[in-house]
N, CA and C atoms as a LAMMPS dump frame, in Angstrom:
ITEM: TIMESTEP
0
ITEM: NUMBER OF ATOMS
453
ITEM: BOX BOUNDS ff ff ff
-5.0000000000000000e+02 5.0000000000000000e+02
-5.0000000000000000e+02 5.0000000000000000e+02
-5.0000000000000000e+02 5.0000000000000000e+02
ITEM: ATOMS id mol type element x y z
1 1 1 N 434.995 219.026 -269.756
2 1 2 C 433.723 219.626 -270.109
3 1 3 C 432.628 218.885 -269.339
4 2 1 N 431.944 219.706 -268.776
5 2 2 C 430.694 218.822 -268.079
6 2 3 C 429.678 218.518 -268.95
7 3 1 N 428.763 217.855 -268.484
8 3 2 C 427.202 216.938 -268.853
9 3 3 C 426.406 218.063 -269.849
10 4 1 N 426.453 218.88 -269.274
11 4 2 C 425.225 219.796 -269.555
12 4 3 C 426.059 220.521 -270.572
13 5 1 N 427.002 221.156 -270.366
14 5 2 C 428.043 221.619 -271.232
15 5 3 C 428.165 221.51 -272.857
16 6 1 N 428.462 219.877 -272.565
17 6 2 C 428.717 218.562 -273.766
18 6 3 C 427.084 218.743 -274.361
19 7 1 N 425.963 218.563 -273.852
20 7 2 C 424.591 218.507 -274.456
21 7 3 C 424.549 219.649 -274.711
22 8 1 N 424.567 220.891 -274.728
23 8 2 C 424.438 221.888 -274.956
24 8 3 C 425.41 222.067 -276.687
25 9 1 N 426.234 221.913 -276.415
26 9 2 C 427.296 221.888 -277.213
27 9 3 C 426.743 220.76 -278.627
28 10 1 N 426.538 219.401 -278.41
29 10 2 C 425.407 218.52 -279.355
30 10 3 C 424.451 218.699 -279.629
31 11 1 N 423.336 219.677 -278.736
32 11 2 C 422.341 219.853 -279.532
33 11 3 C 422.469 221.592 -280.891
34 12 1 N 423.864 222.333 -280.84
35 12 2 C 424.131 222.841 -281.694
36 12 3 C 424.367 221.814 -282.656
37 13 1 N 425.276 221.27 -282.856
38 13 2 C 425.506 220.174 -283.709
39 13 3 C 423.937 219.304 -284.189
40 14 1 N 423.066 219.071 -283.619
41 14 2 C 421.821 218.554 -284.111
42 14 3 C 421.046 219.501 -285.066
43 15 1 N 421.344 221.05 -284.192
44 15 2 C 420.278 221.978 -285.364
45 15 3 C 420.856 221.942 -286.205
46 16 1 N 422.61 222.047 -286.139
47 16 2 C 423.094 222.651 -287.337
48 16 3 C 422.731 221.54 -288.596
49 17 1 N 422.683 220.364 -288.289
50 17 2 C 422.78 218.88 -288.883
51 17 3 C 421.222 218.497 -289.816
52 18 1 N 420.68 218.963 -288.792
53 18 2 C 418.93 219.018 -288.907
54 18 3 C 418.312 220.41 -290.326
55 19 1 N 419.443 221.406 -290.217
56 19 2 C 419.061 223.004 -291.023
57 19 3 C 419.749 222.135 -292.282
58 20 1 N 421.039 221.632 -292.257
59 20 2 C 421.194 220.803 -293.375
60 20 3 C 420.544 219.662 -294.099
61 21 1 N 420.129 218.672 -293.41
62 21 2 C 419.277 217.885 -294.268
63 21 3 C 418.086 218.728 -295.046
64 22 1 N 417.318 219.796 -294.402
65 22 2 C 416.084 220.235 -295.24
66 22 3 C 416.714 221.142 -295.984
67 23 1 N 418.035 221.734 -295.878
68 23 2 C 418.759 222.57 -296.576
69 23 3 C 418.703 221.803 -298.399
70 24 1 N 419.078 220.568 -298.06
71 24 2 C 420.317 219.923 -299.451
72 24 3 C 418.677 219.306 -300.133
73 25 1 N 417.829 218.981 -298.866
74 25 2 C 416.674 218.393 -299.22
75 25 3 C 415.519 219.141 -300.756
76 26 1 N 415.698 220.487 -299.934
77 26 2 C 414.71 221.862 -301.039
78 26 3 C 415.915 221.565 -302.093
79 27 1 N 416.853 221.776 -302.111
80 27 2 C 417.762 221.932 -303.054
81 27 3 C 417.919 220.908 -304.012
82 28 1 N 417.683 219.735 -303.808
83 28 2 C 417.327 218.955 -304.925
84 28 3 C 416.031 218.757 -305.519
85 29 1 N 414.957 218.878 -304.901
86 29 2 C 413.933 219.472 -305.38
87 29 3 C 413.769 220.545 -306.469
88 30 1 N 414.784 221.021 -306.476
89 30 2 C 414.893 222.759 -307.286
90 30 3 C 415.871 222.848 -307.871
91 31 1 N 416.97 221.148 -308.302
92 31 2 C 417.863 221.2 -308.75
93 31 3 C 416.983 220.895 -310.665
94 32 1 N 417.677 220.744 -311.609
95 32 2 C 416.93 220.304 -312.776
96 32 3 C 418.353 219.569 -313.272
97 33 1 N 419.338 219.552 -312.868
98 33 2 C 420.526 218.347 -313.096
99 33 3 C 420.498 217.364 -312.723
100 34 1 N 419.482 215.968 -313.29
101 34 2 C 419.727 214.749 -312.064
102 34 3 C 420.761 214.45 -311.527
103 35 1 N 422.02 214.473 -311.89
104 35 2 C 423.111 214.319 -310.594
105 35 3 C 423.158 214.781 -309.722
106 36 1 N 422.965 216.272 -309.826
107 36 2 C 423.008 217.163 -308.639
108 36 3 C 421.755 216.188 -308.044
109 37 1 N 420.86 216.18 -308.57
110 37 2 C 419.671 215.697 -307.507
111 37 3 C 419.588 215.324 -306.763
112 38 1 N 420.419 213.932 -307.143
113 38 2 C 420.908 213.18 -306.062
114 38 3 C 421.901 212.709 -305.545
115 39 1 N 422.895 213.723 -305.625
116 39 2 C 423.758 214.046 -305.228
117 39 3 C 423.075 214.984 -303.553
118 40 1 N 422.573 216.152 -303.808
119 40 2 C 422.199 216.954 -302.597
120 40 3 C 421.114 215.521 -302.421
121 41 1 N 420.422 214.922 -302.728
122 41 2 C 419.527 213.722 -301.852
123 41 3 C 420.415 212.919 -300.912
124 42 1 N 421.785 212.358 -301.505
125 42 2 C 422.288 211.361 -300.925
126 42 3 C 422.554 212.243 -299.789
127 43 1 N 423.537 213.596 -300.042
128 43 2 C 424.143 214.575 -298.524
129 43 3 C 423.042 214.385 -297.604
130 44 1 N 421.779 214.936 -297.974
131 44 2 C 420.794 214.966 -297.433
132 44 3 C 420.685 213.987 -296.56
133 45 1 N 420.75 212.633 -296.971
134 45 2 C 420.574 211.587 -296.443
135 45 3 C 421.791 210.992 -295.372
136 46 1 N 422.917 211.372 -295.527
137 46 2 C 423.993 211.488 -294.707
138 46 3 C 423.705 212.439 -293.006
139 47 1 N 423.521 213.251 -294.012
140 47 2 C 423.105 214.535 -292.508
141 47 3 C 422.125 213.935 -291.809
142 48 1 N 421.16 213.155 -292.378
143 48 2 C 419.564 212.754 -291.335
144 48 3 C 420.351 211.446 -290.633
145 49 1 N 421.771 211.246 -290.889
146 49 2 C 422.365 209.959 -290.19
147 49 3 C 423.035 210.852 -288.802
148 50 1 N 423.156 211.886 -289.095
149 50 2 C 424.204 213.037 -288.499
150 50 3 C 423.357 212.958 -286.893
151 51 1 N 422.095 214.05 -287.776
152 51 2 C 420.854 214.296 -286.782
153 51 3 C 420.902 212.946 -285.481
154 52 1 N 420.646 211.841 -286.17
155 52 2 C 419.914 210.773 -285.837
156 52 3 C 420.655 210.197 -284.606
157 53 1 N 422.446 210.199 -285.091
158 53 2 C 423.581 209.951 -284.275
159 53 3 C 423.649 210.697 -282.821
160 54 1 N 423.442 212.131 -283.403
161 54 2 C 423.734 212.965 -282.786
162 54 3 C 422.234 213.185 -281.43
163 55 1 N 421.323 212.912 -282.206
164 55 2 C 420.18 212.846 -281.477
165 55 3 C 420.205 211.554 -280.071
166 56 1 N 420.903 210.352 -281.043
167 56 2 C 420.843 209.367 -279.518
168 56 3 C 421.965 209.541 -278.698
169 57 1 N 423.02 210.518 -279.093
170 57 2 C 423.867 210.894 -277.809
171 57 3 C 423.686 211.24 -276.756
172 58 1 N 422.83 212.222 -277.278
173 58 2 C 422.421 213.588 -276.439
174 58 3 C 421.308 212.836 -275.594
175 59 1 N 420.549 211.471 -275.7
176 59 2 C 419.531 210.827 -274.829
177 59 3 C 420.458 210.15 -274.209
178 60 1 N 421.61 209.802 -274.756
179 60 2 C 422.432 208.887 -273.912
180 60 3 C 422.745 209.578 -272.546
181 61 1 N 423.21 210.695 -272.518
182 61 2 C 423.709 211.95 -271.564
183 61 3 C 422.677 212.013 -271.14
184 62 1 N 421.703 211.766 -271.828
185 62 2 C 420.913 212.401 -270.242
186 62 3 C 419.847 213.489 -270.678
187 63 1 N 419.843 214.325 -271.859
188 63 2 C 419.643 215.218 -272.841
189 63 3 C 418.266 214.95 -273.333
190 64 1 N 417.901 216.412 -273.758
191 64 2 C 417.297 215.485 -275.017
192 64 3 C 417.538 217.385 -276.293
193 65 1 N 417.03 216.121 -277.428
194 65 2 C 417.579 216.88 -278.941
195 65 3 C 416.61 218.369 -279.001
196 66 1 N 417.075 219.226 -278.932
197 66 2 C 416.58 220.853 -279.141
198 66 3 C 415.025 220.479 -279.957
199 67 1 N 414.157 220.993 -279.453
200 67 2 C 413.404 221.077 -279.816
201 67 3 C 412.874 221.921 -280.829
202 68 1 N 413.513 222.976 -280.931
203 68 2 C 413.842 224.414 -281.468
204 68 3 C 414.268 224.082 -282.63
205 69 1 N 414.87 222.77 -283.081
206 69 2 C 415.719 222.113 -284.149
207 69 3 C 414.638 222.032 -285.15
208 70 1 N 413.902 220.919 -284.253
209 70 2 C 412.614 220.573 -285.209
210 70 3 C 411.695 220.969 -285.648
211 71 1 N 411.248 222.359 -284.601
212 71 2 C 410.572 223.454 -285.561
213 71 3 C 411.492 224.407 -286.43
214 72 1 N 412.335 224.736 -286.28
215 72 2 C 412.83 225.77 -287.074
216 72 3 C 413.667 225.514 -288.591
217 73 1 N 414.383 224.268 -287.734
218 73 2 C 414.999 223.956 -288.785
219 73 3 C 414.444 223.572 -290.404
220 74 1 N 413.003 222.879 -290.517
221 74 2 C 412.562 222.082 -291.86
222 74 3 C 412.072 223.882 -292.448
223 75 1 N 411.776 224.883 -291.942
224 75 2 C 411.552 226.007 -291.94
225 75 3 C 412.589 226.949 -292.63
226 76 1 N 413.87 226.764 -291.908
227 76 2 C 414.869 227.847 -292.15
228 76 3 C 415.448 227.33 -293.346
229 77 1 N 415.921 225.911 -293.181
230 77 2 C 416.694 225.202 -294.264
231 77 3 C 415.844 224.462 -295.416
232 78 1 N 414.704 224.765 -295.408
233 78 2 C 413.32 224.585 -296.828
234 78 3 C 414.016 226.052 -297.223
235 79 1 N 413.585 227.04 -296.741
236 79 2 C 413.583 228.499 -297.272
237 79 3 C 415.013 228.858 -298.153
238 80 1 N 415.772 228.771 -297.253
239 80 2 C 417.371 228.867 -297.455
240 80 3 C 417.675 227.808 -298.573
241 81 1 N 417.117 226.581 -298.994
242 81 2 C 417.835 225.98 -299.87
243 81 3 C 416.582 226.604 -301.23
244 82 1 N 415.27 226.893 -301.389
245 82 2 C 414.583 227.828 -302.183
246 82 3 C 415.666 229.051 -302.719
247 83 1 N 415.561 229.553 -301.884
248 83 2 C 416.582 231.488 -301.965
249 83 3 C 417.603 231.057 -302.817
250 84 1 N 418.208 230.075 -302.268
251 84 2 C 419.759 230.008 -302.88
252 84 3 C 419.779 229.242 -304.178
253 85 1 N 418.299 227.978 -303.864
254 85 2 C 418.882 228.166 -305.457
255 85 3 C 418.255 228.531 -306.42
256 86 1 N 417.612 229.345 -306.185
257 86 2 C 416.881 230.423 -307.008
258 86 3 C 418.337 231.656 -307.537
259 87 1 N 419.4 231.296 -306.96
260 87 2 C 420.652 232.12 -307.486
261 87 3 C 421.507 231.23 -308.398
262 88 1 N 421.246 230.313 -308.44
263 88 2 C 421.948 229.056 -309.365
264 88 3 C 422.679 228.238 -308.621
265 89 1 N 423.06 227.261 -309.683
266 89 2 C 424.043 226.302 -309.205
267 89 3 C 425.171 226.402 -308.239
268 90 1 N 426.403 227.651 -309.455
269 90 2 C 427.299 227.929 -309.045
270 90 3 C 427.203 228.517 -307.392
271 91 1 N 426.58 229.63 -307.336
272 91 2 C 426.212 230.361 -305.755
273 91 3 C 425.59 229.299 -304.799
274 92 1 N 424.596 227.961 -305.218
275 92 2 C 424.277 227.392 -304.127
276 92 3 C 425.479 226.439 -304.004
277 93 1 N 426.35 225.844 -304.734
278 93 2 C 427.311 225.408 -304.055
279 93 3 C 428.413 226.266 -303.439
280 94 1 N 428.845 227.324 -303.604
281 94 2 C 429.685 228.282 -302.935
282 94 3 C 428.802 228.611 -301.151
283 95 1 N 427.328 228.546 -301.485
284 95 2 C 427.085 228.792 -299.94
285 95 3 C 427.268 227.23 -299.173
286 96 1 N 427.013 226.215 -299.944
287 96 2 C 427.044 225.141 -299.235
288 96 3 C 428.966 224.618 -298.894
289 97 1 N 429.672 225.439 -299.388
290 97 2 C 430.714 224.932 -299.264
291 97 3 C 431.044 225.808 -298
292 98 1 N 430.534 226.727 -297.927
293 98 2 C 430.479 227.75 -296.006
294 98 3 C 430.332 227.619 -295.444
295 99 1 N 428.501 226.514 -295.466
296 99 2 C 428.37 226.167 -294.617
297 99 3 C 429.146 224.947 -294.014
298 100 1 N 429.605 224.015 -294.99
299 100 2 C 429.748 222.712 -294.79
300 100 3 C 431.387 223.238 -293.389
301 101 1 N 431.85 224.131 -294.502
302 101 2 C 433.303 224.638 -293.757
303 101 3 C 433.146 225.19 -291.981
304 102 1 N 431.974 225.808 -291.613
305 102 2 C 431.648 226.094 -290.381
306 102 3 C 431.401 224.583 -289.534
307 103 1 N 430.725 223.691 -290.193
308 103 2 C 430.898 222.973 -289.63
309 103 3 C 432.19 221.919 -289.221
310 104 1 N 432.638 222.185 -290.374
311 104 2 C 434.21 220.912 -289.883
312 104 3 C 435.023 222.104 -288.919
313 105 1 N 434.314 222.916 -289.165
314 105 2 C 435.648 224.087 -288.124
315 105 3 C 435.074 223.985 -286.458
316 106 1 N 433.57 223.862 -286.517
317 106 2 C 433.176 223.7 -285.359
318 106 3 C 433.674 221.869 -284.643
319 107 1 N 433.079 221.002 -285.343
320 107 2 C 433.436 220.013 -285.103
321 107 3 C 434.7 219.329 -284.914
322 108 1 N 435.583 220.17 -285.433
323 108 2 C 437.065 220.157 -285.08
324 108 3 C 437.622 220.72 -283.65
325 109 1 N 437.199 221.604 -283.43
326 109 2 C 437.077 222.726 -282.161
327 109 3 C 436.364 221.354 -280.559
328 110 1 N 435.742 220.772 -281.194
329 110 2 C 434.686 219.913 -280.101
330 110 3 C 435.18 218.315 -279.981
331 111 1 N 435.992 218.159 -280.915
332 111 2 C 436.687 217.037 -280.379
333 111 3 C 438.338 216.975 -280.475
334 112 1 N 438.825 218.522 -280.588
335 112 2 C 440.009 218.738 -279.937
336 112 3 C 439.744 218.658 -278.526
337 113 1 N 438.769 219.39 -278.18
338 113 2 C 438.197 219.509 -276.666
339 113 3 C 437.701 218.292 -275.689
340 114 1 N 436.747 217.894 -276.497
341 114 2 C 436.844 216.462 -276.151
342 114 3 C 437.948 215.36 -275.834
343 115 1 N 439.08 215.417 -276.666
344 115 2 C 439.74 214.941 -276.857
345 115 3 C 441.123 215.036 -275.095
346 116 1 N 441.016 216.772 -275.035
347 116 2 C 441.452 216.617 -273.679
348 116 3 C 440.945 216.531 -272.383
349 117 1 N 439.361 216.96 -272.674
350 117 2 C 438.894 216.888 -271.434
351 117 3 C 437.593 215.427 -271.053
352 118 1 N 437.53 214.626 -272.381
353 118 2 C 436.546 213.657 -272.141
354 118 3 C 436.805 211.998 -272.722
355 119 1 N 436.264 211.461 -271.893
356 119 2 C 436.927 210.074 -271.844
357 119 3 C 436.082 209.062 -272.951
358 120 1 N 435.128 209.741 -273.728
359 120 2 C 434.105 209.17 -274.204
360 120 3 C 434.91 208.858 -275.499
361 121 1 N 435.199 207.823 -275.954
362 121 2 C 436.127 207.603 -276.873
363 121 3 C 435.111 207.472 -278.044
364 122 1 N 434.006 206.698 -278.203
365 122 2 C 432.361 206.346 -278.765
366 122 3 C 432.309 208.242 -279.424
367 123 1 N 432.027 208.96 -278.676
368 123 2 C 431.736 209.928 -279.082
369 123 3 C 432.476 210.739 -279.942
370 124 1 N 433.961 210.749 -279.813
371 124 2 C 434.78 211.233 -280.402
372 124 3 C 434.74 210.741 -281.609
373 125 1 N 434.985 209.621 -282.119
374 125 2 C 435.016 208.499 -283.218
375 125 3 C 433.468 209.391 -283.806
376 126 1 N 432.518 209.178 -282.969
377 126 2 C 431.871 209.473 -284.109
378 126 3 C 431.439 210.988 -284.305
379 127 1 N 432.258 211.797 -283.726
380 127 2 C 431.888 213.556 -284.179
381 127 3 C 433.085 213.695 -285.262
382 128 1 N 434.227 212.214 -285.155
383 128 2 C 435.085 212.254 -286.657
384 128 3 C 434.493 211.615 -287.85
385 129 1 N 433.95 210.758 -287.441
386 129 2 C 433.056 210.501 -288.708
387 129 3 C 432.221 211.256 -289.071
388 130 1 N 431.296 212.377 -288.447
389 130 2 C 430.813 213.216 -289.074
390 130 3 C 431.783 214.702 -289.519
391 131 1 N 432.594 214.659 -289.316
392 131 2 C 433.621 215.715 -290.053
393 131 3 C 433.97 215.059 -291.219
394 132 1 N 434.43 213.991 -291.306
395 132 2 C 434.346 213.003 -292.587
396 132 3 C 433.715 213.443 -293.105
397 133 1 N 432.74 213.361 -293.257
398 133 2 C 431.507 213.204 -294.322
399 133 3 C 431.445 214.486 -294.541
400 134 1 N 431.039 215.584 -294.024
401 134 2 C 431.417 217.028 -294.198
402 134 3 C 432.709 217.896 -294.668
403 135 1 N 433.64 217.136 -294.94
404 135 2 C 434.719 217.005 -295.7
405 135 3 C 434.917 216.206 -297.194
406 136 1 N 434.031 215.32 -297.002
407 136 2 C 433.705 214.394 -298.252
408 136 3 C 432.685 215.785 -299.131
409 137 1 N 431.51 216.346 -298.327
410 137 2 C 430.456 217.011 -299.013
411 137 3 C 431.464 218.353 -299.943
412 138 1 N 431.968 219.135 -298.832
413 138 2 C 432.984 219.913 -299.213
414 138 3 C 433.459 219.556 -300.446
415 139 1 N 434.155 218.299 -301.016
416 139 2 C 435.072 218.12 -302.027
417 139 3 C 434.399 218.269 -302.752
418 140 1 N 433.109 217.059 -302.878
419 140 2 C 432.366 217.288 -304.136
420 140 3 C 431.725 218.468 -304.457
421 141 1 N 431.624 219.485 -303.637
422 141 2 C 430.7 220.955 -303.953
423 141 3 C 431.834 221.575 -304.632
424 142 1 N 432.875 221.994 -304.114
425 142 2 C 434.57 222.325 -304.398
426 142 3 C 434.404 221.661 -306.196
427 143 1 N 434.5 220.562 -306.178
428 143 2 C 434.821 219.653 -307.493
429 143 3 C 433.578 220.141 -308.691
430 144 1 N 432.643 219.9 -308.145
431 144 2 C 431.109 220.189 -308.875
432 144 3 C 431.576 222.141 -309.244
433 145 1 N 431.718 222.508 -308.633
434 145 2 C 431.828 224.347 -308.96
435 145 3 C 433.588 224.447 -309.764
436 146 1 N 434.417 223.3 -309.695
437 146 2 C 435.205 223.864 -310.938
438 146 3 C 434.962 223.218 -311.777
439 147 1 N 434.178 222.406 -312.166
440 147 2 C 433.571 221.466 -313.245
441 147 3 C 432.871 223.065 -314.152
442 148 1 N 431.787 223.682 -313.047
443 148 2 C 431.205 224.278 -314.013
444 148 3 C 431.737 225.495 -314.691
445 149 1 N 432.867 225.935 -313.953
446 149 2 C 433.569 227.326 -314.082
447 149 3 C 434.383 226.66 -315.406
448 150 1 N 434.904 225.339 -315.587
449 150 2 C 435.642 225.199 -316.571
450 150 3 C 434.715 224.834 -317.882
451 151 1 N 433.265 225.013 -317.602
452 151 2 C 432.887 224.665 -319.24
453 151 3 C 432.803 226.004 -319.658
């Protein structure tokens, strides 16, 4: 995969990372369960590690982080975490478990690829640590929505 390719390819990964933090962000704001609260605070706070990671890669290369991220995103993912949870609990964790799932599917896809075509070992390590954690978010949304289906 070439230069431009690879940045192109990370700064998806930045919006997507960036629509999530203000995503989980509104959403605890508008949660009234303090766990949940901060629960979507801590994700929140994971993802702005995501962004942040993902942001000094992409300067490392040579890049720089979508700009498009930073306007749109505190925008799309304020709104989107309002809407949804204005549908409740149950439905905002079923959308967050979609989204979270697009992402480990994408991020899986990018360092299989990586994996054969790039030598950056730094980078790989850490587009698995952020599937981690997006696998970690997954469980607990997963766990949190049969908690509530079983009361």
């Amino acid at each position: 995969m070439d230069r431009e390719k690879l940045i192109s390819k990370l700064n998806w990964f930045f919006n997507l990372e960036l629509n999530q933090v203000d995503l989980y962000t509104s959403q605890s704001r508008h949660s009234r369960d303090p766990y949940v609260k901060i629960a979507f605070e801590r994700i929140a706070y994971i993802e702005q590690q995501h962004v942040d990671n993902i942001a000094d890669k992409i300067k490392e290369l040579g890049g720089k982080p979508s700009k498009i991220g930073d306007v749109l995103a505190p925008i799309l993912g304020g709104a989107a975490g309002t809407v949804i949870s204005a549908a409740g609990l149950s439905n905002v964790l079923r959308a967050n478990i979609l989204i979270e799932k697009k992402a480990m599917k994408d991020y899986k896809a990018l360092i299989h690829s990586l994996k054969r075509t790039y030598g950056d070992i730094e980078l790989v390590r850490l587009l698995q640590n952020n599937l981690f954690d997006e696998d970690l978010h997954t469980a607990w949304f997963q766990r949190k929505l049969a908690s509530i289906k079983n009361k």
